[in-house]
mmCIF file of the N, C-alpha and C atoms, coordinates in Angstrom:
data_MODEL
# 
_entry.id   MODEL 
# 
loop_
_atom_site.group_PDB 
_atom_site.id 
_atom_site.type_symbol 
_atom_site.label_atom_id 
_atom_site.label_alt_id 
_atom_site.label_comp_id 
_atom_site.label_asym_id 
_atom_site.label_entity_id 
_atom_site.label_seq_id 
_atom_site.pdbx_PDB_ins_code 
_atom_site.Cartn_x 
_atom_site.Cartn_y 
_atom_site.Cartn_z 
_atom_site.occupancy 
_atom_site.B_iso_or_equiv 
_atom_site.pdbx_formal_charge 
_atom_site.auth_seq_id 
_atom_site.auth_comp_id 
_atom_site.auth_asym_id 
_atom_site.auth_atom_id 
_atom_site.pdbx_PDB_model_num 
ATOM 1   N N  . UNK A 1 1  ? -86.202 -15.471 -64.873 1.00 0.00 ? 1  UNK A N  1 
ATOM 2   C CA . UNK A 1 1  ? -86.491 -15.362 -63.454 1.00 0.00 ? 1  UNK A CA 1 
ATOM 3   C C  . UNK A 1 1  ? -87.043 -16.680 -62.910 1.00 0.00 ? 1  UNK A C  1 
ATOM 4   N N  . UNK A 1 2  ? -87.841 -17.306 -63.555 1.00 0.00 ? 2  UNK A N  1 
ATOM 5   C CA . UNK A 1 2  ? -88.134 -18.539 -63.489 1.00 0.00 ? 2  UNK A CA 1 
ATOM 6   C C  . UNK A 1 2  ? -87.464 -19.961 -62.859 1.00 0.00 ? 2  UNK A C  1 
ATOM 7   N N  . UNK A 1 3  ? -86.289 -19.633 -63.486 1.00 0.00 ? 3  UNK A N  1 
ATOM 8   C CA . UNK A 1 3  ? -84.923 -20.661 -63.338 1.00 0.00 ? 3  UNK A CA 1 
ATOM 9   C C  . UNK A 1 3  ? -84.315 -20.287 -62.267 1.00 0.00 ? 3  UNK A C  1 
ATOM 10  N N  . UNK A 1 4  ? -84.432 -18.968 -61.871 1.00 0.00 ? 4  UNK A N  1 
ATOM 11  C CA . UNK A 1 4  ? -83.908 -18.324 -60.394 1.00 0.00 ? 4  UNK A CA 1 
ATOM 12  C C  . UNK A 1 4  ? -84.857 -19.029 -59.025 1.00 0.00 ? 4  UNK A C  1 
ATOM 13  N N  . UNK A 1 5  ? -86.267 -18.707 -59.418 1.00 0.00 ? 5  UNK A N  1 
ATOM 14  C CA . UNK A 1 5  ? -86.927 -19.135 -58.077 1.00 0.00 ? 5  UNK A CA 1 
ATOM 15  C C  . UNK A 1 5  ? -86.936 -20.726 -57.851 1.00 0.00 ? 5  UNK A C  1 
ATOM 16  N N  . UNK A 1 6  ? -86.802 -21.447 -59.156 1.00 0.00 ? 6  UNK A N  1 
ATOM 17  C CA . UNK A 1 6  ? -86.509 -23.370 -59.255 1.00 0.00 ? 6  UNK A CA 1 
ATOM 18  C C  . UNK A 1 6  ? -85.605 -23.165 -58.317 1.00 0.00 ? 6  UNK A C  1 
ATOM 19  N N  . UNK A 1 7  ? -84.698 -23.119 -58.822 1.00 0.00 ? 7  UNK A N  1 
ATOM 20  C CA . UNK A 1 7  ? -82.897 -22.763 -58.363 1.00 0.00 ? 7  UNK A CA 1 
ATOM 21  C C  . UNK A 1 7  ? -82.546 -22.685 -56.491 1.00 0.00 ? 7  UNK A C  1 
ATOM 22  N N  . UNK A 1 8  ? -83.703 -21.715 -56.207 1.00 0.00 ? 8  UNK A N  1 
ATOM 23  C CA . UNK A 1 8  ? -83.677 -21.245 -55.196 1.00 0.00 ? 8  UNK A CA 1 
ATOM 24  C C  . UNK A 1 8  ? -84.579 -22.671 -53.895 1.00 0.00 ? 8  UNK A C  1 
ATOM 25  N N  . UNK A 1 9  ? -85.622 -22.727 -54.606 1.00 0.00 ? 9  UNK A N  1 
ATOM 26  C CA . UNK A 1 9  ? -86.796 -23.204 -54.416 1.00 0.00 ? 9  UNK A CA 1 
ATOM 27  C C  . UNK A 1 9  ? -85.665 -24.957 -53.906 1.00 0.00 ? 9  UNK A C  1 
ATOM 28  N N  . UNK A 1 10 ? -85.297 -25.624 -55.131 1.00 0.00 ? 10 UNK A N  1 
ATOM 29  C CA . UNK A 1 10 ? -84.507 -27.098 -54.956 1.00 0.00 ? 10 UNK A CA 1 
ATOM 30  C C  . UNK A 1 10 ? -83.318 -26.754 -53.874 1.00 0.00 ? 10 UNK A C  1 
ATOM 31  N N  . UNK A 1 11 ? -82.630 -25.590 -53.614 1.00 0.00 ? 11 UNK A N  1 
ATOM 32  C CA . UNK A 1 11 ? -81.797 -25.474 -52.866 1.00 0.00 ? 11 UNK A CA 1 
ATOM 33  C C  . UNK A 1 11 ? -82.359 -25.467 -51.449 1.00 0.00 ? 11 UNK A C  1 
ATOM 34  N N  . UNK A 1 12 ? -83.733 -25.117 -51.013 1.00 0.00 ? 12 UNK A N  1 
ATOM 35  C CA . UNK A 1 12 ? -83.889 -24.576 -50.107 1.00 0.00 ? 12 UNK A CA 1 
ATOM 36  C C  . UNK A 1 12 ? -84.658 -25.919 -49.744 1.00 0.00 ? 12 UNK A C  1 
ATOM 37  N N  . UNK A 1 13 ? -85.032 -26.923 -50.263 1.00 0.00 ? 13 UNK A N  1 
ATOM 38  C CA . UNK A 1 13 ? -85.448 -28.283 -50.038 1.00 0.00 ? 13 UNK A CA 1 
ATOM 39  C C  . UNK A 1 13 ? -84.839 -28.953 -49.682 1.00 0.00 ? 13 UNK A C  1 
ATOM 40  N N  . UNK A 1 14 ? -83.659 -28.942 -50.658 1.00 0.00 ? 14 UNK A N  1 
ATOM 41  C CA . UNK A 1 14 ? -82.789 -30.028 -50.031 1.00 0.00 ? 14 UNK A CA 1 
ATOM 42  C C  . UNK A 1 14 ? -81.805 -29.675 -48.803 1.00 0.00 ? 14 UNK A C  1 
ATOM 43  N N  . UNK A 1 15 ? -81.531 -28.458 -48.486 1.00 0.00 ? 15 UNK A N  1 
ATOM 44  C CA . UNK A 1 15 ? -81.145 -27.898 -47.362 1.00 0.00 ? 15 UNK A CA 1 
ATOM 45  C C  . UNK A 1 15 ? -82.150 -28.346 -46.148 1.00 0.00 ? 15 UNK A C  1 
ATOM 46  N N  . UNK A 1 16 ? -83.186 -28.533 -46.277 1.00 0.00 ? 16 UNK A N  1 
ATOM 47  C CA . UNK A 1 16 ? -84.193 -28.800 -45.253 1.00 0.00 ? 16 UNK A CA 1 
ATOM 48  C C  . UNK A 1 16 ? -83.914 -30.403 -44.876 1.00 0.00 ? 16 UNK A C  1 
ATOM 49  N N  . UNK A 1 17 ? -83.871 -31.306 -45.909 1.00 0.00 ? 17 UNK A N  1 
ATOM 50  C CA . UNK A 1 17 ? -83.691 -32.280 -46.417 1.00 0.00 ? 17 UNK A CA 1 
ATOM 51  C C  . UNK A 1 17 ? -82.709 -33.016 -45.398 1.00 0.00 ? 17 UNK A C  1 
ATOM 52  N N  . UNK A 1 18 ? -81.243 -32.412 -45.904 1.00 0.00 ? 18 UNK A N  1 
ATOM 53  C CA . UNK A 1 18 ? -79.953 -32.782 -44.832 1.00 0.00 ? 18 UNK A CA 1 
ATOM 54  C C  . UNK A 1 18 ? -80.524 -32.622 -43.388 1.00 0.00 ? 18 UNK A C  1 
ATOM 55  N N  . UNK A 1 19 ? -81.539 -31.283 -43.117 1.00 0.00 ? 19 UNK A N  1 
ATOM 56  C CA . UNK A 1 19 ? -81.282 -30.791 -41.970 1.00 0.00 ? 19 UNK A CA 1 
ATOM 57  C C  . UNK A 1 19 ? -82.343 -31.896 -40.749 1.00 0.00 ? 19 UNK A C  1 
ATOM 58  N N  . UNK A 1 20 ? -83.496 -32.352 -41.872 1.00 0.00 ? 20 UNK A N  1 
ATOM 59  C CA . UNK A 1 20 ? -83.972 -33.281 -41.043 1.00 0.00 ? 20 UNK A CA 1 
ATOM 60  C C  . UNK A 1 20 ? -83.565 -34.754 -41.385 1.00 0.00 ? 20 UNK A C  1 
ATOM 61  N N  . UNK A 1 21 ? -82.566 -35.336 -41.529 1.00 0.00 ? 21 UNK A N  1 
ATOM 62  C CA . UNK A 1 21 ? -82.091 -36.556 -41.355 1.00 0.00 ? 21 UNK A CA 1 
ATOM 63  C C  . UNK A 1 21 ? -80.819 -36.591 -40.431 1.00 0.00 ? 21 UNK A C  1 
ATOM 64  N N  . UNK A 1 22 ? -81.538 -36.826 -39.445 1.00 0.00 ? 22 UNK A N  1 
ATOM 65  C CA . UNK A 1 22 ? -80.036 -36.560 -38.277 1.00 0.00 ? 22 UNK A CA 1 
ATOM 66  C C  . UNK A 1 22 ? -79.307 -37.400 -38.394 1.00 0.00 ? 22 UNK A C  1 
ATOM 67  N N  . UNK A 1 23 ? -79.391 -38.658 -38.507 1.00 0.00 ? 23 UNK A N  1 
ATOM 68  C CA . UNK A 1 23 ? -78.729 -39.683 -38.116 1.00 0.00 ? 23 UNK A CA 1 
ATOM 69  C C  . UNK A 1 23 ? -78.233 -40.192 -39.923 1.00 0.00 ? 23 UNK A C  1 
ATOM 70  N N  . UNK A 1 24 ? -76.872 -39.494 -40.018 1.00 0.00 ? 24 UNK A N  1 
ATOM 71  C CA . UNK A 1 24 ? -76.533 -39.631 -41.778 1.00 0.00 ? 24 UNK A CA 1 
ATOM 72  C C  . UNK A 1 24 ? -75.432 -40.929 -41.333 1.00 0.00 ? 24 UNK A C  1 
ATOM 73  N N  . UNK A 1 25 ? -75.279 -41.456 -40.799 1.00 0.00 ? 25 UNK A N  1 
ATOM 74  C CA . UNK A 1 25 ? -73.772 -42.284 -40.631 1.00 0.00 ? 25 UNK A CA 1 
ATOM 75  C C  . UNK A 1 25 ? -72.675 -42.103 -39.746 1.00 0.00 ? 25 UNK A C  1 
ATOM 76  N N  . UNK A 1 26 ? -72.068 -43.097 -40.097 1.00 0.00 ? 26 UNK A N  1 
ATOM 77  C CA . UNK A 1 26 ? -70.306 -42.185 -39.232 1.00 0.00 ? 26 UNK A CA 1 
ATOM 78  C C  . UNK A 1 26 ? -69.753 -41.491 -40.260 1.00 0.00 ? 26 UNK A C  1 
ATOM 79  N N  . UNK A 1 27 ? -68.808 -40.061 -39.725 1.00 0.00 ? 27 UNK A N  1 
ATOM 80  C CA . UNK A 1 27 ? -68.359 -39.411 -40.294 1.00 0.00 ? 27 UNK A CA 1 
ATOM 81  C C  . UNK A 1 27 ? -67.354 -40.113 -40.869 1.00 0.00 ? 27 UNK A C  1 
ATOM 82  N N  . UNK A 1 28 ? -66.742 -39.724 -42.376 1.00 0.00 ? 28 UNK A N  1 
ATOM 83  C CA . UNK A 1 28 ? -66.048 -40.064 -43.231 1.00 0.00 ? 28 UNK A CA 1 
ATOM 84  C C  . UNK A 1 28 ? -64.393 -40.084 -42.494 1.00 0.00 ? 28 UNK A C  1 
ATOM 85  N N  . UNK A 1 29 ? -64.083 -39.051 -41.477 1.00 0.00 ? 29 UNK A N  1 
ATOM 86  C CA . UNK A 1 29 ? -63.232 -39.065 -40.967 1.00 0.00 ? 29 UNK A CA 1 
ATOM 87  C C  . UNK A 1 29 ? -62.206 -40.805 -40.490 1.00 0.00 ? 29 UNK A C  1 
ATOM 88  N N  . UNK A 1 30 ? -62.953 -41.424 -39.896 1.00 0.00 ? 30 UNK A N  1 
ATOM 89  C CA . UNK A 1 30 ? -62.255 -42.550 -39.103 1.00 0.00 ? 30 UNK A CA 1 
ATOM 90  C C  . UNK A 1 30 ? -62.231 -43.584 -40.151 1.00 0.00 ? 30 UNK A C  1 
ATOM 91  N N  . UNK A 1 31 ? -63.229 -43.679 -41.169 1.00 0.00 ? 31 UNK A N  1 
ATOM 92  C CA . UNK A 1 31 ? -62.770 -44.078 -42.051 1.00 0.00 ? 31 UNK A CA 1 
ATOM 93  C C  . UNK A 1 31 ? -61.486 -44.142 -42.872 1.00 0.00 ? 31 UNK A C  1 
ATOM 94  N N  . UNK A 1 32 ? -61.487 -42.739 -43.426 1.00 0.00 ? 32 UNK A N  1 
ATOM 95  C CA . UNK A 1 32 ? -60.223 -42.628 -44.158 1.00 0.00 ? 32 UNK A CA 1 
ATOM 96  C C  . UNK A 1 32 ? -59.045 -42.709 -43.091 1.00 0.00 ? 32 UNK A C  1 
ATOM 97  N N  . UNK A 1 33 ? -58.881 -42.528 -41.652 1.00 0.00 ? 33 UNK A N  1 
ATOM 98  C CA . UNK A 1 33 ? -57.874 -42.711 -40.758 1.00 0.00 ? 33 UNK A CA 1 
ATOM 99  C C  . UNK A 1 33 ? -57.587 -44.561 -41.496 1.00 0.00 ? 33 UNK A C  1 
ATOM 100 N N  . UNK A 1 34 ? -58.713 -45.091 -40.981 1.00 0.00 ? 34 UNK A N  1 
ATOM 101 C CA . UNK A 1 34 ? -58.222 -46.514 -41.502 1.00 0.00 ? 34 UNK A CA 1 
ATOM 102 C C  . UNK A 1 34 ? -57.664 -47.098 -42.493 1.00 0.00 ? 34 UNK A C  1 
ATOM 103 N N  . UNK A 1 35 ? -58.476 -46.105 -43.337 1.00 0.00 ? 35 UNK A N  1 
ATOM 104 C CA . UNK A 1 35 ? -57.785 -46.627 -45.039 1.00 0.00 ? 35 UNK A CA 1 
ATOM 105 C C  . UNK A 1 35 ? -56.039 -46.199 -44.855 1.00 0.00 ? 35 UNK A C  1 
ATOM 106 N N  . UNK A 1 36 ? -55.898 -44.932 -44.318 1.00 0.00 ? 36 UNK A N  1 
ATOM 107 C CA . UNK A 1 36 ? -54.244 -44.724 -44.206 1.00 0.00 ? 36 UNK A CA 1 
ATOM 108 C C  . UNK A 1 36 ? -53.433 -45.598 -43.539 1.00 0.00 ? 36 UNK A C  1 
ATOM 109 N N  . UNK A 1 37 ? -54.193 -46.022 -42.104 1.00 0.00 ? 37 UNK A N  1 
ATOM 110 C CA . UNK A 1 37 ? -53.343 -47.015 -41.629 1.00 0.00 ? 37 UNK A CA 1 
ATOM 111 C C  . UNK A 1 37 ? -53.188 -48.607 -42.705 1.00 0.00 ? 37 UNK A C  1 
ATOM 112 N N  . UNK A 1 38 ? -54.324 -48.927 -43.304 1.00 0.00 ? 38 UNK A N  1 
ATOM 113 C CA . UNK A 1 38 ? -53.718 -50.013 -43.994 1.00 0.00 ? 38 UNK A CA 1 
ATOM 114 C C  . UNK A 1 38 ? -52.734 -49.739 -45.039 1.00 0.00 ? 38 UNK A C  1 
ATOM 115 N N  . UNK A 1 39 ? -53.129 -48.413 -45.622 1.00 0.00 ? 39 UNK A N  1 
ATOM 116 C CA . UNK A 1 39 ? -52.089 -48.338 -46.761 1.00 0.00 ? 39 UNK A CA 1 
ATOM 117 C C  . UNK A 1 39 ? -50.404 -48.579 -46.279 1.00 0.00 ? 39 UNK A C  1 
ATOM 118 N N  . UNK A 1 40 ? -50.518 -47.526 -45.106 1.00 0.00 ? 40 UNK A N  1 
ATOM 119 C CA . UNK A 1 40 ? -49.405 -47.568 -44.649 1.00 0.00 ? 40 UNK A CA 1 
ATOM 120 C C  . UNK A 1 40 ? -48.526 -48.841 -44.067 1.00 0.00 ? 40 UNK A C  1 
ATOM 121 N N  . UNK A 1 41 ? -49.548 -49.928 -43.666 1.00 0.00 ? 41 UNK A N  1 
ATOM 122 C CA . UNK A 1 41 ? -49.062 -50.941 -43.257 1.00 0.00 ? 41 UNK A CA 1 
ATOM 123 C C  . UNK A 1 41 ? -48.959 -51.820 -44.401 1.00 0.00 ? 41 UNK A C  1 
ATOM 124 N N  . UNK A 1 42 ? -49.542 -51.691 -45.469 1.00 0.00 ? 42 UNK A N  1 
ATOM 125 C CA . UNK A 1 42 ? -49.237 -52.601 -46.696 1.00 0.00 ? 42 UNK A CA 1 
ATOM 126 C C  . UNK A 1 42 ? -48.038 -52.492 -47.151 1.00 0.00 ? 42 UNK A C  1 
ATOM 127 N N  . UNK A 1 43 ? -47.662 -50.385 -47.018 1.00 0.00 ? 43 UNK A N  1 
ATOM 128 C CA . UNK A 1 43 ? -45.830 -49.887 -47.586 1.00 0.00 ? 43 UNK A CA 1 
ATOM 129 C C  . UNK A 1 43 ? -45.051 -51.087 -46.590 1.00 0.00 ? 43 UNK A C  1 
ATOM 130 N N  . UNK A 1 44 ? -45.239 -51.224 -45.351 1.00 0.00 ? 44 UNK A N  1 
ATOM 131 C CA . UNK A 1 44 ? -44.289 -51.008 -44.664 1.00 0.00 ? 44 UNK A CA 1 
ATOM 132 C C  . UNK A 1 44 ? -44.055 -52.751 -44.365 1.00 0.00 ? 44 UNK A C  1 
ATOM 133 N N  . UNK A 1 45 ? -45.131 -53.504 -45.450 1.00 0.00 ? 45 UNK A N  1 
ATOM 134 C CA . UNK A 1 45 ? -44.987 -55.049 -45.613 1.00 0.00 ? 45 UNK A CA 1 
ATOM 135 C C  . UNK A 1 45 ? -44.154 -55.610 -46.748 1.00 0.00 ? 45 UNK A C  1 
ATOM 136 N N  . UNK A 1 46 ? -44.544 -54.412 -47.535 1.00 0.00 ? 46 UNK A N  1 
ATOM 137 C CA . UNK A 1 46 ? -43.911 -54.513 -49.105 1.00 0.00 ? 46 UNK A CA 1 
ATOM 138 C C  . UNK A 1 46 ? -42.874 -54.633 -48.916 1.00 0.00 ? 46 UNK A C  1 
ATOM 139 N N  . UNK A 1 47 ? -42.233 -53.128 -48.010 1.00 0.00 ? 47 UNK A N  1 
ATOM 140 C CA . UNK A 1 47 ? -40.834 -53.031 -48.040 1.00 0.00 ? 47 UNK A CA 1 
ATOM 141 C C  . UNK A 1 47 ? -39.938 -54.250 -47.354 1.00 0.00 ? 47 UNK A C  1 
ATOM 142 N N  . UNK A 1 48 ? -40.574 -54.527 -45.986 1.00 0.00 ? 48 UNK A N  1 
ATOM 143 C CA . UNK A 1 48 ? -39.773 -55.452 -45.415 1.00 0.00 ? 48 UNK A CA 1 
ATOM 144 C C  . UNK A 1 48 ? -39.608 -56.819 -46.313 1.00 0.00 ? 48 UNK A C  1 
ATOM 145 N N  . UNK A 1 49 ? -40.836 -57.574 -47.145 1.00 0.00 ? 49 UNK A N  1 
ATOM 146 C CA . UNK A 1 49 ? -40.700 -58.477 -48.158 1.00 0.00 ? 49 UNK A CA 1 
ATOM 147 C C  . UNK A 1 49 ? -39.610 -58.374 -48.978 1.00 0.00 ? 49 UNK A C  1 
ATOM 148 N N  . UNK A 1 50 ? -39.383 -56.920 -49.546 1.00 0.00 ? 50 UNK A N  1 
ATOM 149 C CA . UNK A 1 50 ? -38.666 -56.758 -50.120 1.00 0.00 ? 50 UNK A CA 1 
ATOM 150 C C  . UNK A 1 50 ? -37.247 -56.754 -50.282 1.00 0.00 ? 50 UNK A C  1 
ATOM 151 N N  . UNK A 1 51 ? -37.182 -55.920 -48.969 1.00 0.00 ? 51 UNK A N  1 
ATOM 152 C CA . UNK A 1 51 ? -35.498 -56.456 -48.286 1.00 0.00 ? 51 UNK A CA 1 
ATOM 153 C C  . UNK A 1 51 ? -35.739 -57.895 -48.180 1.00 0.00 ? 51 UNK A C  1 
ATOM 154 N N  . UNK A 1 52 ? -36.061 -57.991 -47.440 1.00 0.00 ? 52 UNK A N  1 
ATOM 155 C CA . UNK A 1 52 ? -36.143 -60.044 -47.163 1.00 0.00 ? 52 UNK A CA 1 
ATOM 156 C C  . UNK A 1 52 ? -35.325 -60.478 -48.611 1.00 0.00 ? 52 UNK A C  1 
ATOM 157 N N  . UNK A 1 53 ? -36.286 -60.581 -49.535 1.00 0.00 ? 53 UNK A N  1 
ATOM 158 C CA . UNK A 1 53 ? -36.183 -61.118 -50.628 1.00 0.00 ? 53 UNK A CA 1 
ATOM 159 C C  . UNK A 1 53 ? -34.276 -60.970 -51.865 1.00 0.00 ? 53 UNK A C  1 
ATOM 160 N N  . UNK A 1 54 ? -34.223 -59.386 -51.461 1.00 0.00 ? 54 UNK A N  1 
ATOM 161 C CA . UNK A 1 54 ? -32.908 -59.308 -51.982 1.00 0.00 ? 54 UNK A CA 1 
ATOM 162 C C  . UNK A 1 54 ? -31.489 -59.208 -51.142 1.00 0.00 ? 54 UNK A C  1 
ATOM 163 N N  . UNK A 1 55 ? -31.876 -60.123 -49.696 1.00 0.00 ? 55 UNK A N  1 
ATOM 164 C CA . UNK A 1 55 ? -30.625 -60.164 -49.189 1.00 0.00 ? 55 UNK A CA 1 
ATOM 165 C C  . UNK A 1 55 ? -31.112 -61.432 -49.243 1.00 0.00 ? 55 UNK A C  1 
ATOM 166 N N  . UNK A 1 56 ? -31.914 -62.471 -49.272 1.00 0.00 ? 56 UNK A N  1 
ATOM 167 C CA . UNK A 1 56 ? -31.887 -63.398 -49.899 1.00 0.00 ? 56 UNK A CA 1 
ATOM 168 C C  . UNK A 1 56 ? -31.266 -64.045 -51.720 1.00 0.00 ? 56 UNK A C  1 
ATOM 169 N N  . UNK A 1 57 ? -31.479 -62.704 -52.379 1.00 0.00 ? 57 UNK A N  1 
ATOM 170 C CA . UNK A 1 57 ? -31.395 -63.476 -53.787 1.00 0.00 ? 57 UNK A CA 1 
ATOM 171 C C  . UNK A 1 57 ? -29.947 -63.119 -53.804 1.00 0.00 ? 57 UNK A C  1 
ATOM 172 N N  . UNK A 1 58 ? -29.241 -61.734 -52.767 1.00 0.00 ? 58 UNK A N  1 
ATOM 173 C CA . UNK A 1 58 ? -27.610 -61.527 -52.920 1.00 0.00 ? 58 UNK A CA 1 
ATOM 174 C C  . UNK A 1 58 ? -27.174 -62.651 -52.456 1.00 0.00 ? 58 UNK A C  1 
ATOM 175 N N  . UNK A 1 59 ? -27.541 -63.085 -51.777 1.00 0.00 ? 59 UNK A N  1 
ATOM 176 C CA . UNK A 1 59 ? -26.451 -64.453 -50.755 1.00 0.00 ? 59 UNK A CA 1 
ATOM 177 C C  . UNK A 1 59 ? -26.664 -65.811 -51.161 1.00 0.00 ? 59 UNK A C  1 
ATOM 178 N N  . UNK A 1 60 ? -27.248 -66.106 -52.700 1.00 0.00 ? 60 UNK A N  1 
ATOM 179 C CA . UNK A 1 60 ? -27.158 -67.054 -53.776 1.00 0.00 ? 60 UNK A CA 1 
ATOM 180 C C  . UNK A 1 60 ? -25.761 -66.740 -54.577 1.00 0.00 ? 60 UNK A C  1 
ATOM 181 N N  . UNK A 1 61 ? -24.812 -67.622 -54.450 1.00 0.00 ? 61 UNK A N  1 
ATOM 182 C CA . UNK A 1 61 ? -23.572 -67.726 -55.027 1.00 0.00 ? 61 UNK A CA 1 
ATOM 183 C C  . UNK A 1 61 ? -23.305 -67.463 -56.483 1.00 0.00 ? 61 UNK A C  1 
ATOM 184 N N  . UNK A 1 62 ? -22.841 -66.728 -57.197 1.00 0.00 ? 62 UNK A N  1 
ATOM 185 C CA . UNK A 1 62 ? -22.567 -66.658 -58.321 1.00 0.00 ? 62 UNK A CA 1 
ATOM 186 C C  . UNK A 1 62 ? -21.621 -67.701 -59.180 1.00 0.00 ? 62 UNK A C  1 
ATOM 187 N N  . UNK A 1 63 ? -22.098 -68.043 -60.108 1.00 0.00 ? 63 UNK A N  1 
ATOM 188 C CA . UNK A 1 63 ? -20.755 -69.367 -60.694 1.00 0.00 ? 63 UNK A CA 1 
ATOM 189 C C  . UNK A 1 63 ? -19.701 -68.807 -62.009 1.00 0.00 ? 63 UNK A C  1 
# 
């Protein structure tokens, strides 16, 4: 029973805890928006490099 009222007791602290620190940050949200847009703009650098590169290395003449 002991381990029940700890249990209870650390939950109910740190619930208090969150509840008085208002000011936690910016939400994680716009963050990860950003991280997608770079990812997405890194695909979409790769790819164009990429074409670039092999209609470049096709239009080197074969001997």
């Amino acid at each position: 029973m002991h381990l029940v009222t700890f249990l209870y007791a650390a939950t109910v602290a740190r619930l208090s805890e969150l509840r008085r620190e208002a000011d936690r940050g910016d939400s994680p949200v716009p963050t990860a928006v950003i991280i997608a847009g770079l990812v997405a703009a890194g695909i979409a650098v790769t790819a164009l490099v990429m074409t670039k590169a092999t209609t470049w290395m096709n239009g080197i003449p074969n001997q």
